[in-house]
C-alpha positions as CSV (number, residue, x, y, z in Angstrom):
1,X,-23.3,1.9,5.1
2,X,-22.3,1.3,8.5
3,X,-19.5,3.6,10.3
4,X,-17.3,1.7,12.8
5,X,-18.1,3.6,16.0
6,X,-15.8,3.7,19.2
7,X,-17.9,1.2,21.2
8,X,-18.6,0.5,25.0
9,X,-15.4,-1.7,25.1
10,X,-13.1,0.8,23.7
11,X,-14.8,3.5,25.9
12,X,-14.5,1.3,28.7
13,X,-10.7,0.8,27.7
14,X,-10.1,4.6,27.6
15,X,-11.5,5.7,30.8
16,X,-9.7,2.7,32.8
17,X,-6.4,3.8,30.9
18,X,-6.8,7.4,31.6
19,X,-8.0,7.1,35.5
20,X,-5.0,4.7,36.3
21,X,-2.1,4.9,33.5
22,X,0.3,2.2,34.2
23,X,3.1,4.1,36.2
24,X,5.9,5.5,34.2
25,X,4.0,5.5,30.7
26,X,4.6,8.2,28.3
27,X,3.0,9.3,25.1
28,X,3.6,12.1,22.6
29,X,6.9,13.9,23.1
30,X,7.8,17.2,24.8
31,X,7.0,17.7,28.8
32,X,3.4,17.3,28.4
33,X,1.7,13.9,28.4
34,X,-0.4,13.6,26.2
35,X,-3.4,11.2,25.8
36,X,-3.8,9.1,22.5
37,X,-7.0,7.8,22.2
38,X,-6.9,3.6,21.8
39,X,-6.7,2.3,18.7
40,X,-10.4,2.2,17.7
41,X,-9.7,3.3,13.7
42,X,-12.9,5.6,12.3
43,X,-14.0,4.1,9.0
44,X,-16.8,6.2,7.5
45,X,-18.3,3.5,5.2
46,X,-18.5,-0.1,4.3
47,X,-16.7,-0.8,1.7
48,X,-18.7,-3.9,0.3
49,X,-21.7,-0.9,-0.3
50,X,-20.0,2.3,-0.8
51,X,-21.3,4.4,-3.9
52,X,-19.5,7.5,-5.0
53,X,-22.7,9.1,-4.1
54,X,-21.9,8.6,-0.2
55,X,-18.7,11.0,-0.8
56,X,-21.5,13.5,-1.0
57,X,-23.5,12.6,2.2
58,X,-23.1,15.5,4.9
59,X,-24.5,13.1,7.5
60,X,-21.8,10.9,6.9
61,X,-19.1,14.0,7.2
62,X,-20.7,14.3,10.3
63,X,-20.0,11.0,12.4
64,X,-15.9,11.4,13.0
65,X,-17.8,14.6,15.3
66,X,-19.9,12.7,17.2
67,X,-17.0,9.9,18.2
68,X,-14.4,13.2,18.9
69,X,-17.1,14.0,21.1
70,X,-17.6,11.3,23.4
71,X,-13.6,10.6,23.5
72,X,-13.0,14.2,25.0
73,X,-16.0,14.0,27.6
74,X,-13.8,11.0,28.9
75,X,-10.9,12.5,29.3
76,X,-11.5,15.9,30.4
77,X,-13.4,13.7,33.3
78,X,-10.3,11.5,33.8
79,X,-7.3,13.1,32.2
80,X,-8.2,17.1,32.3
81,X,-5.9,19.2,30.5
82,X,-4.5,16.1,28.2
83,X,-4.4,16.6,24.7
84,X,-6.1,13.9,22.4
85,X,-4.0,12.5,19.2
86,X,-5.9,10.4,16.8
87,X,-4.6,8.0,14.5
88,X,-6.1,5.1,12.1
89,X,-8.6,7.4,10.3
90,X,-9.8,6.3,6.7
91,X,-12.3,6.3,4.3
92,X,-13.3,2.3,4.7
93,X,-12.6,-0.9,6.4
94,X,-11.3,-3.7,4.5
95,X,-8.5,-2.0,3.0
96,X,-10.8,0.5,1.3
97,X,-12.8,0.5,-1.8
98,X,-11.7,-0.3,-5.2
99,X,-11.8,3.2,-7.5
100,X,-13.1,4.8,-5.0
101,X,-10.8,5.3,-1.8
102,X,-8.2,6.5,-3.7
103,X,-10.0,8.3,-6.2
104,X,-11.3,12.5,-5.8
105,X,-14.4,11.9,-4.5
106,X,-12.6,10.4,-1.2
107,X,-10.8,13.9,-0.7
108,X,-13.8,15.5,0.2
109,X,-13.9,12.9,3.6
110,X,-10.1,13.2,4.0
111,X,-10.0,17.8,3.5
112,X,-13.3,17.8,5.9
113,X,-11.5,15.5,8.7
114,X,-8.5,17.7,8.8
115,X,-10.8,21.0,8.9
116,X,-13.5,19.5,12.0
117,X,-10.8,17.9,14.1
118,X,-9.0,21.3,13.8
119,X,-12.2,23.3,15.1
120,X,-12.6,20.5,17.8
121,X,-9.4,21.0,19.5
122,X,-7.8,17.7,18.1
123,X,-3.7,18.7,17.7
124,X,-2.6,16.0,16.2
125,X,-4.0,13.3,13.1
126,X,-2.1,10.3,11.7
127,X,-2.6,9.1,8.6
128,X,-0.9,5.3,8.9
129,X,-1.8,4.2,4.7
130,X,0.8,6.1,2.8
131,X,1.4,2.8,0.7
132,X,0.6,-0.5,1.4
133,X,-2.2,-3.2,0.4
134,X,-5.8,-2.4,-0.3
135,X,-7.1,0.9,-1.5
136,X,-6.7,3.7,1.4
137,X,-3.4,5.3,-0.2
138,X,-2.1,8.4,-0.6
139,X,0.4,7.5,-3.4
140,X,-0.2,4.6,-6.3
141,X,2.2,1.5,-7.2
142,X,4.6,3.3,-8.9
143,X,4.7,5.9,-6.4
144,X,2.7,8.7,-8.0
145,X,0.3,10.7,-5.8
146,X,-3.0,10.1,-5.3
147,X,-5.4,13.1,-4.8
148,X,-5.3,12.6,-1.0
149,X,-1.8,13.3,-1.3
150,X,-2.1,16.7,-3.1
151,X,-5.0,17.9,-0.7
152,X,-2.1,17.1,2.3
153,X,0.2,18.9,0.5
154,X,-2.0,21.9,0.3
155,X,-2.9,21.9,3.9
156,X,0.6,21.2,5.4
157,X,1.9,24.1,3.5
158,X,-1.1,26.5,3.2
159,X,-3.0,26.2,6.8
160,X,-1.7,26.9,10.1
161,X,-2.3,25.5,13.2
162,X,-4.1,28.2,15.1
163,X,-8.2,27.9,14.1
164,X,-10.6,30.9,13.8
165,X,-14.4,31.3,13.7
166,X,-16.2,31.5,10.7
167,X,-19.7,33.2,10.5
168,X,-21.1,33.1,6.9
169,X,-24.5,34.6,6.2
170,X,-27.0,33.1,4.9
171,X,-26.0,29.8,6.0
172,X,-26.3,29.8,9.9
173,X,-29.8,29.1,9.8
174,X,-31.6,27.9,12.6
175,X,-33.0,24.2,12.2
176,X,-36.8,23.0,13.0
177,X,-37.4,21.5,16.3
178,X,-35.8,17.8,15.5
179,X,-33.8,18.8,12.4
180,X,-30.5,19.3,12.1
181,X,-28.7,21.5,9.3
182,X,-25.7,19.9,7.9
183,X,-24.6,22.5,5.5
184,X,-23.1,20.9,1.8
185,X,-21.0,24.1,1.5
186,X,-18.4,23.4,4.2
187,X,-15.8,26.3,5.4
188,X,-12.8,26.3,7.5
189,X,-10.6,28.9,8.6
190,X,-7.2,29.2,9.6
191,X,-4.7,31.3,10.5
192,X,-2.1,31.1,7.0
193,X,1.0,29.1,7.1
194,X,4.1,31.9,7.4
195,X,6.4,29.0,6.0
196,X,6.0,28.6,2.5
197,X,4.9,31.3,-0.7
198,X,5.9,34.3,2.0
199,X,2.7,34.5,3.7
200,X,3.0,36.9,6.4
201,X,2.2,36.6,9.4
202,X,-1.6,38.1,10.2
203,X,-2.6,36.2,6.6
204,X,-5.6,33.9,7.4
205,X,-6.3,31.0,4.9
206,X,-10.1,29.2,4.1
207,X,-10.6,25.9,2.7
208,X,-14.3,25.3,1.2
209,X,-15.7,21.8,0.2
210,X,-18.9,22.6,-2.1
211,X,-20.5,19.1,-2.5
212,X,-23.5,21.0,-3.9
213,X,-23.9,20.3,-8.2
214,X,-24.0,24.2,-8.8
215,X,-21.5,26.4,-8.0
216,X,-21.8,29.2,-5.4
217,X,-20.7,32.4,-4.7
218,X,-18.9,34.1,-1.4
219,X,-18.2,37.3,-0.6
220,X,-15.8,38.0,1.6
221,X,-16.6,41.2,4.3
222,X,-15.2,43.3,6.8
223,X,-11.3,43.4,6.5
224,X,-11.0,40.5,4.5
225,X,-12.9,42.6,1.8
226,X,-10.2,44.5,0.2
227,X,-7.2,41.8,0.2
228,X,-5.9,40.3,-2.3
229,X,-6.3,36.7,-1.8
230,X,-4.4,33.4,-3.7
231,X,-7.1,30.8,-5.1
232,X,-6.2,27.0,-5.1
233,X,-8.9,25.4,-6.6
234,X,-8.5,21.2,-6.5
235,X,-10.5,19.9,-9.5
236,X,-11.1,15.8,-10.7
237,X,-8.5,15.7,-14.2
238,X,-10.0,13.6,-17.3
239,X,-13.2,11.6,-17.9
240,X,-13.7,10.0,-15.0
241,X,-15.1,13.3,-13.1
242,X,-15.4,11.9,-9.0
243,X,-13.5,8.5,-9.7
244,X,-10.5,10.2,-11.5
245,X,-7.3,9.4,-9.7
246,X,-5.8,12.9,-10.5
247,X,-6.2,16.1,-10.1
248,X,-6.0,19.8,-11.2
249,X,-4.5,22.6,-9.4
250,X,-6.2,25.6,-10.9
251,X,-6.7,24.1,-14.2
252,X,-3.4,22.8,-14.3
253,X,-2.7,18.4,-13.9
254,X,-0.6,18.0,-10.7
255,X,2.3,15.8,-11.4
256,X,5.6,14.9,-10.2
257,X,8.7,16.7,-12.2
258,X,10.6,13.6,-11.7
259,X,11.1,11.0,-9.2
260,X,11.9,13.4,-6.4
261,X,10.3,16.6,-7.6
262,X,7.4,17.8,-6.7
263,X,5.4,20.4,-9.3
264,X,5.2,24.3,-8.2
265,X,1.8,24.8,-6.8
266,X,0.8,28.0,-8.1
267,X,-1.8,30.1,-7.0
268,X,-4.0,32.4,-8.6
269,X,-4.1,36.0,-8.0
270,X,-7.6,37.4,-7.1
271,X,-8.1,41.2,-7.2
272,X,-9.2,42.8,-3.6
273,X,-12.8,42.7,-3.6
274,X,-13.6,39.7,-6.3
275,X,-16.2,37.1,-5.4
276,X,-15.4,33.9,-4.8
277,X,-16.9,31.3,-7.2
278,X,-16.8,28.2,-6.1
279,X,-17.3,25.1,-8.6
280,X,-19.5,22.1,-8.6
281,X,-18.5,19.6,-6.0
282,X,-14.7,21.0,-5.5
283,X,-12.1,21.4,-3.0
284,X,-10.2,24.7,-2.8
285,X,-8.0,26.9,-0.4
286,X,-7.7,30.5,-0.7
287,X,-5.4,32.2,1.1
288,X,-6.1,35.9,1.9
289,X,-3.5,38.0,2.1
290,X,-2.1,40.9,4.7
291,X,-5.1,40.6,6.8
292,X,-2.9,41.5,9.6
293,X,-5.2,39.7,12.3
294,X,-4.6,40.4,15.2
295,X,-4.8,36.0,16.3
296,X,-2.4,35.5,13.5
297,X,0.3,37.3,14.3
298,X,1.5,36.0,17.0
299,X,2.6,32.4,17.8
């Protein structure tokens, strides 16, 4: 199981290209230039070995980080004050893996991307595999979605762009001298999208992936405590648990209406103060309503 990293060459390639850009060159739209870094595509596993079990590795959630990393020490040496857009990320080389890159499991890699590129500063992430051969799809032959495909749904219309800290107790444990603690209970936070399901502004929206095999429990504090919140809960649909190709929406199969439809995501209601129990080796989003913080209500 062997990441492809961004390499000397492509490192090489990107400090060159951000020290002397070729006079006139443009990227990204708008006044700002911004800097995209070369096309040196992330793929997390090797598809001729990949196990639904490596869904599950935190250590290999972790290595997109590591490359972000090294990509922005280059060019806030070279190009300071450029913003970085990254494209070509997916679950495997090769085209992907067979039942597995376009199956639930591969959701958990996909939901956690969009989430740690947020929280490192990253504005913009294209997905270039929306059909097309191999396996790294977000919709199926015939055009129906693929569980990717709901969880980019969920994000475009539930999370905002602006990121917030997150400080959960219990959790932020110090490591031993030459450890490192790569939490399987994985939260993001986000100021709430104002466009869709009348959010309002000052509404702040979390996304957890649990990749433990027993469910946990979160309470929420301070001025979150007494909100109501909206639970999205993303679940595998059928017998085929991790592999399964669809997916639940609160206990509900997500399907298309028709051929230009898409189905009414519905939340559901959580009284102010409720716990949040969070299945087995899930995705969800819960949006918490009326926070009225102060980073969210402004643009």
């Amino acid at each position: 199981m062997t990441p492809r990293h961004l390499g000397f060459s492509r490192l090489h390639y990107l400090c060159a290209f951000a020290a002397h850009p070729v006079p006139g060159t443009r990227l990204g739209v708008g006044r700002r230039v911004d800097v995209a870094a070369p096309r040196a595509p992330c793929y997390y596993i090797d598809s001729r070995v990949a196990k639904v079990t490596d869904f599950l590795k935190t250590r290999l959630l972790d290595t997109l980080s590591d490359q972000i990393r090294k990509i922005q020490k280059v060019v806030n040496v070279y190009a300071p004050g450029k913003r970085i857009w990254l494209e070509g990320v997916g679950a495997s080389s090769a085209g992907g893996m067979t039942n597995l890159s376009d199956s639930f499991a591969a959701g958990f890699l996909w939901l956690n991307t969009l989430g740690m590129l947020a929280h490192q500063g990253i504005d913009v992430v294209m997905r270039h595999s929306f059909f097309d051969h191999g396996h790294n799809h977000l919709v199926d032959q015939n055009f129906n979605p693929l569980p990717d495909y709901w969880v980019s749904l969920l994000y475009k219309r539930l999370v905002g762009p602006k990121v917030l800290a997150v400080h959960v107790a219990g959790l932020q444990r110090k490591p031993r001298p030459g450890r490192v603690i790569r939490d399987k209970l994985r939260i993001y936070a986000h100021c709430a999208s104002s466009r869709t399901h009348s959010y309002v502004r000052g509404s702040i929206t979390l996304f957890i992936i649990n990749l433990h095999r027993s469910r946990k429990k979160i309470k929420l504090a301070g001025t979150l405590r007494d909100k109501m919140v909206h639970q999205y809960l993303l679940q595998p649909y059928g017998q085929d648990g991790l592999h399964s190709r669809s997916v639940q929406l609160n206990g509900q199969l997500l399907a298309m209406v028709d051929d230009g439809t898409l189905p009414e995501l519905r939340p559901r209601p959580l009284r102010a103060g409720r716990t949040l129990v969070i299945p087995p080796l899930t995705m969800s989003f819960y949006v918490v309503k009326n926070v009225n913080a102060l980073a969210c209500r402004y643009r």
